[in-house]
LODREN-552998 format. One record per residue (C-alpha): x, y, z; residue number from 0. Coordinates in pm, whole numbers, always signed. Layout:
X	Y	Z	nr
X	Y	Z	NUM
...
// end
This chain:
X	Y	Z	nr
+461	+694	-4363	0
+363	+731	-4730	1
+46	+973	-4855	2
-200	+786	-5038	3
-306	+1010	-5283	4
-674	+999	-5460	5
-741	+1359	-5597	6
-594	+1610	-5730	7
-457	+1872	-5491	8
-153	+1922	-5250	9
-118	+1711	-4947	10
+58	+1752	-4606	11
+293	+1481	-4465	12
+488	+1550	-4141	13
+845	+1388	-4150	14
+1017	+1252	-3838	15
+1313	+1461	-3684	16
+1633	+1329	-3740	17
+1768	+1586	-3477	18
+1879	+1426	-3159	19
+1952	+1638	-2862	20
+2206	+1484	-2586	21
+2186	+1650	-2210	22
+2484	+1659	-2024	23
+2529	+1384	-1763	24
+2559	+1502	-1381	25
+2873	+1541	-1249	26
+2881	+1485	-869	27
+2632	+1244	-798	28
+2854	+1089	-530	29
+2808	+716	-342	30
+2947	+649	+21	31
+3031	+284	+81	32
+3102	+171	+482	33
+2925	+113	+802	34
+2627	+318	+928	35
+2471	+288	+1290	36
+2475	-68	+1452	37
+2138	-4	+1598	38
+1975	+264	+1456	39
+1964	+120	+1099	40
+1682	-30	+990	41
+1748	-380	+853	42
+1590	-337	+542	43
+1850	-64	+477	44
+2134	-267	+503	45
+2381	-284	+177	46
+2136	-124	-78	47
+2185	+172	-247	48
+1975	+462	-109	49
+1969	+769	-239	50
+1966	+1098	-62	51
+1990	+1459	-103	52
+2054	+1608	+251	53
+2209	+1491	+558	54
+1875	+1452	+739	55
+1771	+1158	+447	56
+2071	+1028	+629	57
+1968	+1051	+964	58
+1597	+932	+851	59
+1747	+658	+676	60
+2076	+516	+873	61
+2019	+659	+1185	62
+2317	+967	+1212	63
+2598	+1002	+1381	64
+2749	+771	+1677	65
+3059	+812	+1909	66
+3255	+495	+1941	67
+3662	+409	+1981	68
+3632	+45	+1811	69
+3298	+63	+1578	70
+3386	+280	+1263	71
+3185	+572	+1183	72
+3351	+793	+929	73
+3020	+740	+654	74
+2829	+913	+872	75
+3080	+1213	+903	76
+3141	+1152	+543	77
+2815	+1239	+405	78
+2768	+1512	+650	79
+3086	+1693	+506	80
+2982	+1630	+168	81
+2643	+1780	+237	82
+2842	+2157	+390	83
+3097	+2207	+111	84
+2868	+2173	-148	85
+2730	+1833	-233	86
+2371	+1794	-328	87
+2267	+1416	-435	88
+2483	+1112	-314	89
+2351	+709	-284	90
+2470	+536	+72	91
+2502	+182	+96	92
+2513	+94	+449	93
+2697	-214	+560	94
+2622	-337	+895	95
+2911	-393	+1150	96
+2844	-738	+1314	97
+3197	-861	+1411	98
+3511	-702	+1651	99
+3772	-808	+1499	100
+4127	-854	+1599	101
+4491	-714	+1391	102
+4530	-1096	+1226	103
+4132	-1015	+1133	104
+3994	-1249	+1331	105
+3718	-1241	+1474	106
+3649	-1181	+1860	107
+3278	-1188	+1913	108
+2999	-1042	+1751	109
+2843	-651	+1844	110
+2538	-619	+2060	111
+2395	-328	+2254	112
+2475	-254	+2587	113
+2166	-344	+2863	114
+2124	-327	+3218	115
+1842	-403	+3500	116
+1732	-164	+3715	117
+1479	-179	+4011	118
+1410	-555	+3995	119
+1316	-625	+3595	120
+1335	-283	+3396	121
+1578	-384	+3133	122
+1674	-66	+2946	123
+1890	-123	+2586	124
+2125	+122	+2492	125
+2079	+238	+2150	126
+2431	+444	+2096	127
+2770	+269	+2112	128
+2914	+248	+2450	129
+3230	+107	+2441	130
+3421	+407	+2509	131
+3117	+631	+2746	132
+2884	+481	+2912	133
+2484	+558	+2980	134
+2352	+573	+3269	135
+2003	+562	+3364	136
+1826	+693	+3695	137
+1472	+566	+3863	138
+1360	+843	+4118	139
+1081	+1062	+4235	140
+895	+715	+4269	141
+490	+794	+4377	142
+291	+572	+4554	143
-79	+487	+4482	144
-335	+340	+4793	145
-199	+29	+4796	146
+168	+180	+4876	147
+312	-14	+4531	148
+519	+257	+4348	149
+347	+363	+4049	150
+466	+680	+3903	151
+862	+805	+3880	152
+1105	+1010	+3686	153
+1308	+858	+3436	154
+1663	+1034	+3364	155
+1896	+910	+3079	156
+2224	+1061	+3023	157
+2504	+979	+2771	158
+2790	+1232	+2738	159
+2656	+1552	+2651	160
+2286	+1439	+2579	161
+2071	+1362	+2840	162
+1708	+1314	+2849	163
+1417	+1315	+3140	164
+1086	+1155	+3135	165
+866	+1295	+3377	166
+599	+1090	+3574	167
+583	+745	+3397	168
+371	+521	+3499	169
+511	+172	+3608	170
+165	+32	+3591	171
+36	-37	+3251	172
-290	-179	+3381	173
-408	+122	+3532	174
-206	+432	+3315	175
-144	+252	+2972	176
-136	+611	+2806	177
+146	+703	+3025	178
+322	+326	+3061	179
+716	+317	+3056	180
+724	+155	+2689	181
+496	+393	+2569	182
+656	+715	+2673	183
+996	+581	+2594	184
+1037	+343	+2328	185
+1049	+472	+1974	186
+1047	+871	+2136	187
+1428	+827	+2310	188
+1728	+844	+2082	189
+1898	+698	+2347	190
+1767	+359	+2474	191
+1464	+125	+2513	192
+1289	-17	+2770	193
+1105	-379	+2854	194
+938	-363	+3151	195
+897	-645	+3376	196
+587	-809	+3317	197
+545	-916	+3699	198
+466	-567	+3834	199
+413	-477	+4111	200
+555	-734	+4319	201
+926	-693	+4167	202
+908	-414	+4361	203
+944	-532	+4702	204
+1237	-401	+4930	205
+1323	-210	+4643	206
+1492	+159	+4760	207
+1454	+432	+4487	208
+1594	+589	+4343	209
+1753	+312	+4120	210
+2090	+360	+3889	211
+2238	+180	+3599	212
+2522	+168	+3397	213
+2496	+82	+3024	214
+2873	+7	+2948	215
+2986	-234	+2640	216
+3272	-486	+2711	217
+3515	-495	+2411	218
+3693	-822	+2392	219
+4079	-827	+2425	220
+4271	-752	+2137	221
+4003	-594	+1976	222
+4089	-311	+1697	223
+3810	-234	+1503	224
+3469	-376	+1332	225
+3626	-359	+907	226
+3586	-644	+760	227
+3701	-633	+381	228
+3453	-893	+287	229
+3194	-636	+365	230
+3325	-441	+131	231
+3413	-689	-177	232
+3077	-831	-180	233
+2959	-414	-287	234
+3155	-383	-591	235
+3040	-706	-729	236
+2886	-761	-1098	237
+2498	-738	-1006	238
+2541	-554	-661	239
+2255	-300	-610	240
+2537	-48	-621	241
+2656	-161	-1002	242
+2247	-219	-1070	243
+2300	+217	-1031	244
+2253	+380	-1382	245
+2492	+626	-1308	246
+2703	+778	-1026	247
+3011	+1005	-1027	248
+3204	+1003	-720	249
+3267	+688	-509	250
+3370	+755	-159	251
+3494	+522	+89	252
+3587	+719	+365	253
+3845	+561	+640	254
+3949	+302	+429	255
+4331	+216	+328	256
+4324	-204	+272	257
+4419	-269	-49	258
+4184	-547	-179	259
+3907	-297	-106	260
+4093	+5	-280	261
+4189	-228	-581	262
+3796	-343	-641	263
+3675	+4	-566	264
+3907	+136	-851	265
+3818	-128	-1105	266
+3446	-100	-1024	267
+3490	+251	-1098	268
+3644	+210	-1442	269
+3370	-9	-1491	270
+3147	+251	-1445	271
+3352	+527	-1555	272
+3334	+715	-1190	273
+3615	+820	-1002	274
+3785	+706	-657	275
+3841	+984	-404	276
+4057	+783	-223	277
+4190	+889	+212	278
+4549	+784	+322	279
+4632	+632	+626	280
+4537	+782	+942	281
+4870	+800	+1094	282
+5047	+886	+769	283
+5260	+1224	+737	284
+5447	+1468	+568	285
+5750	+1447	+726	286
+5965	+1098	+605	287
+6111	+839	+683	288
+5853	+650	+957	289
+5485	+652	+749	290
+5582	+907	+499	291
+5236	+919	+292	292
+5441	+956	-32	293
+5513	+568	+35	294
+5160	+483	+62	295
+5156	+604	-315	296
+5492	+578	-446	297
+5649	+280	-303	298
+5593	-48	-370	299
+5638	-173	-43	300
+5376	+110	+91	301
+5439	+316	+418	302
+5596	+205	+771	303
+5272	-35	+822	304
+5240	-174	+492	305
+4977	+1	+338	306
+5023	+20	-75	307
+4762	+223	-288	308
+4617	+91	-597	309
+4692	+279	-889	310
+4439	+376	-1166	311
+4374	+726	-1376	312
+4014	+666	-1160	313
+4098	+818	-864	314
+4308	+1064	-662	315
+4474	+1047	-353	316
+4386	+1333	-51	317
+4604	+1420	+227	318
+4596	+1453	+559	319
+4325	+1415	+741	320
+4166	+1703	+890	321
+4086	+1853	+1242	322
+3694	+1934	+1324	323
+3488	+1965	+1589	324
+3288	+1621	+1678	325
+2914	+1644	+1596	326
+2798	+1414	+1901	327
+3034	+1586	+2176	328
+2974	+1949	+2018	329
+3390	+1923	+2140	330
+3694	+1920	+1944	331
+3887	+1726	+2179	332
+3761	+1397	+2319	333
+3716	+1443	+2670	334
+3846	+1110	+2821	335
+4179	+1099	+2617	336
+4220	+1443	+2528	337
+4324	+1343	+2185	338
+4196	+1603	+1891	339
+3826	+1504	+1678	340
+4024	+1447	+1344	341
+3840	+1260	+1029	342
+3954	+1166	+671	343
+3988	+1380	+394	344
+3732	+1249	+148	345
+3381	+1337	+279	346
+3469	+1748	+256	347
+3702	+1664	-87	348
+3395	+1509	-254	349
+3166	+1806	-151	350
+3445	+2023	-308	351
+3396	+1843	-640	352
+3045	+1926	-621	353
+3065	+2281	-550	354
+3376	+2360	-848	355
+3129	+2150	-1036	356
+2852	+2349	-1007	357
+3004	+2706	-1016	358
+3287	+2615	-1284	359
+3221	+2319	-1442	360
+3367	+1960	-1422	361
+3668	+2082	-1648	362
+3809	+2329	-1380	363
+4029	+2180	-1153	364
+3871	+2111	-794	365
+4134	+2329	-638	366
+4338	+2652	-521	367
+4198	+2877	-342	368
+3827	+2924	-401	369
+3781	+2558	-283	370
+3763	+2668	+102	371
+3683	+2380	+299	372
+3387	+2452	+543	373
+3373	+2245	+908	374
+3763	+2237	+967	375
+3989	+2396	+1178	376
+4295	+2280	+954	377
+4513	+1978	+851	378
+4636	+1768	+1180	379
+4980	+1860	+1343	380
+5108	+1548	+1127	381
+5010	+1694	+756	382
+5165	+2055	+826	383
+5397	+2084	+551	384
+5650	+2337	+352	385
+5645	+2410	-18	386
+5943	+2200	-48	387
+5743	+1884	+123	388
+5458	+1965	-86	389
+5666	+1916	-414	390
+5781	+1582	-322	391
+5443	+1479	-276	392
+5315	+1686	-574	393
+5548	+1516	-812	394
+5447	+1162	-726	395
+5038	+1270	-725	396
+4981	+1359	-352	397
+4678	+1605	-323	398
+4740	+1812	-35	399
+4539	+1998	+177	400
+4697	+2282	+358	401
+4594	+2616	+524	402
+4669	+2966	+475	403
+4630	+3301	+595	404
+4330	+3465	+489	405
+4219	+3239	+294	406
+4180	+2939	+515	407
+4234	+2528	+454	408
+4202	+2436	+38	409
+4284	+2163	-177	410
+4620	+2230	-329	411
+4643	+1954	-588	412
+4491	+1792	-879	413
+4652	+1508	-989	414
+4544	+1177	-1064	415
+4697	+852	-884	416
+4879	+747	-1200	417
+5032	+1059	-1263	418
+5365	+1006	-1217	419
+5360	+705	-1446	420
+5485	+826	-1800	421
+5262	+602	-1962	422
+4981	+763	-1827	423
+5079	+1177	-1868	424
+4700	+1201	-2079	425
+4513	+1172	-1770	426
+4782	+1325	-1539	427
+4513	+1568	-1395	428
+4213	+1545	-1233	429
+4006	+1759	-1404	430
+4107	+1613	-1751	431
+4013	+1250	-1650	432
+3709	+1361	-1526	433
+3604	+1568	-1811	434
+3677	+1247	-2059	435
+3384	+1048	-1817	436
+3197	+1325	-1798	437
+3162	+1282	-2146	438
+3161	+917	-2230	439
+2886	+921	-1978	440
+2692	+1182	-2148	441
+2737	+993	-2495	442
+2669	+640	-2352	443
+2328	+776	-2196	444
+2209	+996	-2539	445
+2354	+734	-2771	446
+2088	+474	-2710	447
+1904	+551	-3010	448
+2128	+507	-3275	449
+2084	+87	-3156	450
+1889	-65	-3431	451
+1870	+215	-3667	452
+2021	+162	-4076	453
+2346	+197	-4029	454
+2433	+397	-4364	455
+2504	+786	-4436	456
+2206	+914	-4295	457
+2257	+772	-3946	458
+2605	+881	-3957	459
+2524	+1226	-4044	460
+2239	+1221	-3752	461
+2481	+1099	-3514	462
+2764	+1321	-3597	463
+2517	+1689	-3579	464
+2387	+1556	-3242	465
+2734	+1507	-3097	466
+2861	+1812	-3278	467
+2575	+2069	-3140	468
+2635	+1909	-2774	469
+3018	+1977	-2785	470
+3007	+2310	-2958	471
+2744	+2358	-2648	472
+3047	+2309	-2430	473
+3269	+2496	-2600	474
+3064	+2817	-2537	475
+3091	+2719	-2192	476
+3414	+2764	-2215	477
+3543	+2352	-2140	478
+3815	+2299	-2428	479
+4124	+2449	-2495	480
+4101	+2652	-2807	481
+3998	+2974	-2958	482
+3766	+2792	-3233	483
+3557	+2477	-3254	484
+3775	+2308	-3497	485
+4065	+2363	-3306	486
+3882	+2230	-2966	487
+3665	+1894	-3079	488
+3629	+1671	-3372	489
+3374	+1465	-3429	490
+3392	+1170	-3690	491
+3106	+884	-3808	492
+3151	+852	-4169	493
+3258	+556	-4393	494
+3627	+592	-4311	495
+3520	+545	-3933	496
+3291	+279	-4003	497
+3401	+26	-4325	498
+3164	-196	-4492	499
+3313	-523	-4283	500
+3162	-322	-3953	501
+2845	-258	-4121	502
+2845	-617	-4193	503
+2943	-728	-3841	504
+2622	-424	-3679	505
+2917	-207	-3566	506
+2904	+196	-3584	507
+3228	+350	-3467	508
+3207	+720	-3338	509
+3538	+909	-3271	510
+3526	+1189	-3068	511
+3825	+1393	-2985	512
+3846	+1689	-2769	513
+4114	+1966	-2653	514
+4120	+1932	-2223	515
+4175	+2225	-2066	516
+4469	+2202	-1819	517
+4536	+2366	-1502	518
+4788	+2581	-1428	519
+4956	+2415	-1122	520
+5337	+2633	-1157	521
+5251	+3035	-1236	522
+5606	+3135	-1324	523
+5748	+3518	-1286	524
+6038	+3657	-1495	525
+6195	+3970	-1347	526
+6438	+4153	-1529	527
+6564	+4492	-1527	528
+6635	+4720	-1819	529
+6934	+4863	-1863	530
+7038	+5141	-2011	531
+6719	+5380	-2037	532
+6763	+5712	-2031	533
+6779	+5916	-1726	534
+6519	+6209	-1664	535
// end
């Protein structure tokens, strides 16, 4: 704004800064897409975008973990490995499994809880999955009052490893309200809930105490699982609460191997210039020919059951799944089948990313052998594997995850899905990729006031010492390759970046170049002897 000037003397005008600062994007913000707990969500929760920043949010929000053979439940496990290797801020859309479904994907019936009637009209309601252990509730110690109805009685609950006991409820709401079944036990018991019978007491007539039930879901026949890929398509949709996000990192979604679901969660991505940490099929292994995992990646025709991996510079493949103790048992085995707690890969390899993100930066590599994973007893008997087997899988972008001595189970590779695709050798690594959306996020977020502005010289100059002063920034932090600025970044907005046509057309181009640091995956050793030195 000009000085109007009236008499003679000096006069003081403050100018506006032309000095733009630019703050780094985060890094690891990651989102977990899949089912949460069939009856401990809250409706309201269902398929929006929630964020959270420990794994009690989680609990608070989509109601923790659950035990169950058919429903899936890996999100759950997901976030909670996330949250122990490192991971600090994630968003969790929750989809709600409503349908068993059958191997054609049919479907077979929809999910409801378990319930059972016990001592003439008490209808408890399990609130856990029971498909695969089954509650069971016991009505004893019954009291009588004067008029010999029973009034008071214990109340035990037990499922697996969790049981809880309700001492003296009162069956009689009309004369101990404070201590009625409903209020004692609904909203307090993690377990079930209770409706009372509203005829007491004369449902109790010839009834003999103590009372048992059995909360026990029937599966229908030829029932496999709950995943429906609709669920699924329907997130990673133009206008989807999850693409309404401003900005995420990491997309998760943990379990999953169907293609369709894969294909949109890697385009949504490159949308919004995250990345895929992507699981491989359960029962793939290291050892070919019958589901080798290195034909879920590199084969056309995918592995033994026909999964096929999308390919994209967006994501990275992590293998095998990994043996832990389950949350919900406190076990590592399950104790019906005796078969080992294993889960997928992606929950602890997303928490990794955080963690090398936070003590390295998002140019180091989120590997070797600082990137200990935490909850894990190792890789499954399946993903054991030599240096020879890792190699194969190496070359054709196969992250492994092995263990050994001393200094535990790490992620031993860092390459993206299209690595072994000549065509795509610039973003061959991990780290690379992700450092080149690490900082067209950065730039798209800090950019927004250059919209509008005169788009002559001193714009461009604006522009350029804003970007410039961020990526010099960097390079002290040691993130390019280089011993000098000049020979790590360039920055360009001039007129030979931005012609009088693009000025006519409201177009400013920005080029940006920078020197990625890449890891070194093969440390090579030269022995030689030398010959001929004098003896002594």
């Amino acid at each position: 704004m000009s000085v109007t000037t009236t008499f003679p003397g000096i006069y003081i005008q403050e100018l506006p800064s032309s000095t733009h600062t630019i703050a780094a994007a985060p890094t690891s913000v990651a989102v977990f897409v899949g089912y949460v707990h069939p009856f401990k969500t809250d409706s309201s929760n269902y398929n929006r975008a929630l964020e959270i920043f420990s794994f009690s949010d989680y609990e608070r929000l989509f109601g923790g973990f659950y035990q169950s053979a058919i429903i899936d439940a890996n999100v759950a496990y997901a976030v909670n490995a996330f949250f122990l290797n490192g991971g600090t801020d994630a968003f969790v859309v929750g989809l709600q499994p409503k349908n068993y479904f059958n191997n054609a994907g049919s479907s077979l019936g929809s999910i409801a809880a378990a319930n059972a009637t016990i001592a003439n009209g008490i209808e408890f309601t399990a609130l856990e999955p029971t498909d695969n252990q089954s509650m069971s509730v016991i009505i004893s110690n019954v009291q009588n009052d004067s008029s010999s109805n029973p009034t008071i009685a214990d109340v035990v609950v037990t499922y697996g490893n969790k049981t809880e006991v309700y001492r003296k409820i009162s069956l009689d709401k009309v004369h101990n309200a404070a201590n009625y079944l409903e209020t004692r036990i609904n909203g307090i018991s993690t377990l079930v809930t209770v409706a009372p019978n509203p005829t007491y007491p004369s449902q109790f007539s010839g009834v003999v105490f103590p009372q048992t039930g059995t909360l026990s879901t029937t599966v229908p026949v030829g029932a496999v699982g709950v995943f429906n890929p609709a669920d699924f398509l329907s997130v990673f949709q133009a206008d989807s609460p999850l693409d309404k996000l401003q900005i995420f990192n990491l997309l998760v979604v943990p379990g999953v191997v169907n293609n369709a679901v894969l294909s949109d969660a890697l385009a949504f991505c490159e949308r919004k210039l995250a990345f895929l940490i992507m699981d491989p099929p359960p029962a793939d292994v290291a050892d070919p020919p019958n589901n080798w995992v290195g034909d879920f990646l590199g084969n056309t025709t995918g592995d033994t059951d026909g999964n096929i991996a999308p390919q994209s510079a967006n994501g990275a493949l992590y293998f095998p799944y990994l043996k832990t103790s389950n949350p919900v048992t406190g076990l590592a085995n399950d104790p019906v089948t005796g078969a080992q707690f294993t889960l997928p890969p992606s929950g602890f390899v997303s928490g990794i990313f955080a963690r090398t993100d936070a003590n390295r930066g998002v140019w180091k590599a989120p590997a070797g052998f600082e990137t200990t994973i935490l909850d894990t007893t190792g890789v499954v008997d399946g993903g054991l594997m030599t240096d020879s087997q890792q190699g194969a899988l190496n070359k054709i972008g196969v992250n492994c995850i092995r263990s050994f001595p001393g200094a535990g189970t790490v992620v031993f590779g860092a390459r993206t899905l299209v690595s072994a695709n000549t065509a795509f050798q610039q973003w061959k690594y991990v780290p690379v990729r992700r450092m080149a959306l690490f900082l067209e996020q950065t730039l798209k977020m800090n950019l927004t006031w250059v919209i509008f502005e005169p788009n002559d010289e001193p714009l461009w100059v604006a522009i350029r010492v804003s970007i410039e002063s961020f990526m010099l920034s960097l390079f002290h932090q040691g993130a390019f390759a280089g011993t000098k600025p000049s020979d790590s970044f360039q920055v360009k907005c001039d007129s030979s970046t931005t012609t009088p046509d693009d000025v006519n057309n409201g177009r400013v181009n920005i080029i940006v170049a920078f020197a990625p640091l890449k890891p070194a995956e093969f440390v090579i050793v030269k022995i030689a002897q030398l010959a001929g030195q004098a003896q002594t």
